[in-house]
C-alpha positions as CSV (number, residue, x, y, z in Angstrom):
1,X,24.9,159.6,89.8
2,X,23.5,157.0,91.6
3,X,25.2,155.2,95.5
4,X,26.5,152.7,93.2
5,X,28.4,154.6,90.8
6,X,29.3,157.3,93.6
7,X,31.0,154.8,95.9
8,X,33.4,153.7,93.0
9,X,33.8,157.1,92.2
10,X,34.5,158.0,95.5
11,X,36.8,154.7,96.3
12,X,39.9,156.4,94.3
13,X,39.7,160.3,95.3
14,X,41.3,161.5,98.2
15,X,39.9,161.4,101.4
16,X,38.7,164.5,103.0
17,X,40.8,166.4,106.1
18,X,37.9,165.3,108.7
19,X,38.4,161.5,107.6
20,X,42.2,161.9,107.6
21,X,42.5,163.9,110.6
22,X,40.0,160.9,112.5
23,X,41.9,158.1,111.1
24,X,45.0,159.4,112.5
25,X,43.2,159.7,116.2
26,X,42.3,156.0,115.7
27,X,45.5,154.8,115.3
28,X,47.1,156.9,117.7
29,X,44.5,156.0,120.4
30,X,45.2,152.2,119.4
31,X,49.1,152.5,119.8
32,X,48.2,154.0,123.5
33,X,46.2,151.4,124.5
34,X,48.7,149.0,123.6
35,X,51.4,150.8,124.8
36,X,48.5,150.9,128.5
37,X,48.6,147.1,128.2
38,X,52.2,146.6,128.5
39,X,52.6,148.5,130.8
40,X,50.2,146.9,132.8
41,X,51.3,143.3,131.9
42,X,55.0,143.2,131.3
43,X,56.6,140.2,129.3
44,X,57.2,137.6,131.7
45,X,61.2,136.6,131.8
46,X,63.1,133.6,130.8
47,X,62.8,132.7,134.8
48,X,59.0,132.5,135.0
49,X,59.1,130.8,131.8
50,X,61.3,128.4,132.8
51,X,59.2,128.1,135.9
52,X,55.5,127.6,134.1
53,X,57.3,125.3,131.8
54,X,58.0,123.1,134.8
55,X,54.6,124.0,137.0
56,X,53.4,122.6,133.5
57,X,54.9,119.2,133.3
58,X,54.0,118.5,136.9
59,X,50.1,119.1,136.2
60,X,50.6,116.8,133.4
61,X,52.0,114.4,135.4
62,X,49.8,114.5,137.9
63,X,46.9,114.1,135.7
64,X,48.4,111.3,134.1
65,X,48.7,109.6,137.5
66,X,45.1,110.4,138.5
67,X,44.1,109.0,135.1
68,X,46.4,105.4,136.1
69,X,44.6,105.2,139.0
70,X,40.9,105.5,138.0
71,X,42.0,103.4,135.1
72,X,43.0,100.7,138.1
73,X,39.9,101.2,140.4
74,X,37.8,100.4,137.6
75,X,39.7,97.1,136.6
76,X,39.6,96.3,140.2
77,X,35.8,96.8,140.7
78,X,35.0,95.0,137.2
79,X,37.7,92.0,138.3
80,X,35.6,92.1,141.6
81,X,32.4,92.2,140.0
82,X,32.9,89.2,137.4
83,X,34.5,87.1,140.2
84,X,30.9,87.3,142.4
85,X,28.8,86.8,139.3
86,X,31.2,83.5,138.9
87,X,30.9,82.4,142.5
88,X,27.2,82.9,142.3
89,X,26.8,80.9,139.2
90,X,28.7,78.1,140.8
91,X,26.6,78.3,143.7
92,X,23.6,77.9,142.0
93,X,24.3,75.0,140.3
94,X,21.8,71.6,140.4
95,X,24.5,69.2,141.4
96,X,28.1,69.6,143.3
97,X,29.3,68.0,140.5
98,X,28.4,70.3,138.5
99,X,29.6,72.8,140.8
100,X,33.1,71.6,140.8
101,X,33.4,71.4,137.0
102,X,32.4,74.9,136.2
103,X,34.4,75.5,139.2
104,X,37.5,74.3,137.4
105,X,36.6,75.1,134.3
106,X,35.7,78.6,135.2
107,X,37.7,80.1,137.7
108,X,36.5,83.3,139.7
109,X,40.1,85.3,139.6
110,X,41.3,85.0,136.7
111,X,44.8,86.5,138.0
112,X,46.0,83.3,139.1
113,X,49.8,83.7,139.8
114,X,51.0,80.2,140.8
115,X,49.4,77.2,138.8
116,X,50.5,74.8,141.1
117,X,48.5,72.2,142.6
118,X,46.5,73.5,145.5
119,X,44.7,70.6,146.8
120,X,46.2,67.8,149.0
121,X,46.4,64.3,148.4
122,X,43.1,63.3,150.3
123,X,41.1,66.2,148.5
124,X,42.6,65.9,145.1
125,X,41.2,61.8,145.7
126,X,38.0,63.4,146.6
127,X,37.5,65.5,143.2
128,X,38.6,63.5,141.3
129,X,36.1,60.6,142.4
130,X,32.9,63.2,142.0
131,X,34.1,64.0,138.8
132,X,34.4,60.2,138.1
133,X,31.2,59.2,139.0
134,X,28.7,58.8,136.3
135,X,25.8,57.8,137.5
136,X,25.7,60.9,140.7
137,X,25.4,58.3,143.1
138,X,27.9,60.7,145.3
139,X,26.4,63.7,144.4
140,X,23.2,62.8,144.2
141,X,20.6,65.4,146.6
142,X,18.0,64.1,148.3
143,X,14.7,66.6,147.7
């Protein structure tokens, strides 16, 4: 016969005593070892449970928090970073009328909690007559 035919052949007879007798060694030696495991790491109890349940929760929570506060750092450097660009382009501006336009138009913190008026009468007066006058004769720089 050739392996082929041998190995079905073989597949449905009996095995022999030295196969049996080793099988029966394997699965004896596994049940000992599992039997050595428990032993040595005994199933924790509805206390420690309880208790890594909780130990748990307050990692997650306190991942959770860390994660809130990078989250705010990083609005707080972009908010500060976008507010600087602002200023600059403002201060680079040709004209101060042109300054004070983009100024209003474009406000550095964008955060801005009371919209009330700001400027006093004399100063509101003063803006309002640079952004009045046409022909720069205010504003106009001397090179």
């Amino acid at each position: 016969m050739n392996p082929v035919q041998k190995s079905r052949y073989n597949a449905y007879e009996e095995p022999s005593k030295d196969v049996v007798e080793r099988l029966a060694n394997t699965k004896k030696r596994l049940v000992d070892e599992k039997k050595e495991r428990e032993k040595q790491n005994p199933k924790p109890t509805k206390e420690e449970l309880v208790e890594k349940d909780q130990h748990a929760k307050l990692i997650g929570q306190l991942k959770a928090a860390e994660a809130r506060n990078r989250i705010r750092i990083m609005r707080l450097r972009y908010q500060a970073n976008k507010a600087q660009e602002i200023n600059h382009l403002i201060s680079c501006q040709p004209s101060a009328m042109k300054a004070v336009r983009l100024q209003a138009l474009v406000p550095s913190k964008s955060d801005i909690t009371e919209k009330n008026d700001t400027l006093e009468k004399l100063a509101r007066d003063q803006v309002e007559a640079l952004l009045n006058d046409e022909t720069n004769l205010i504003t106009q720089r001397i090179s």
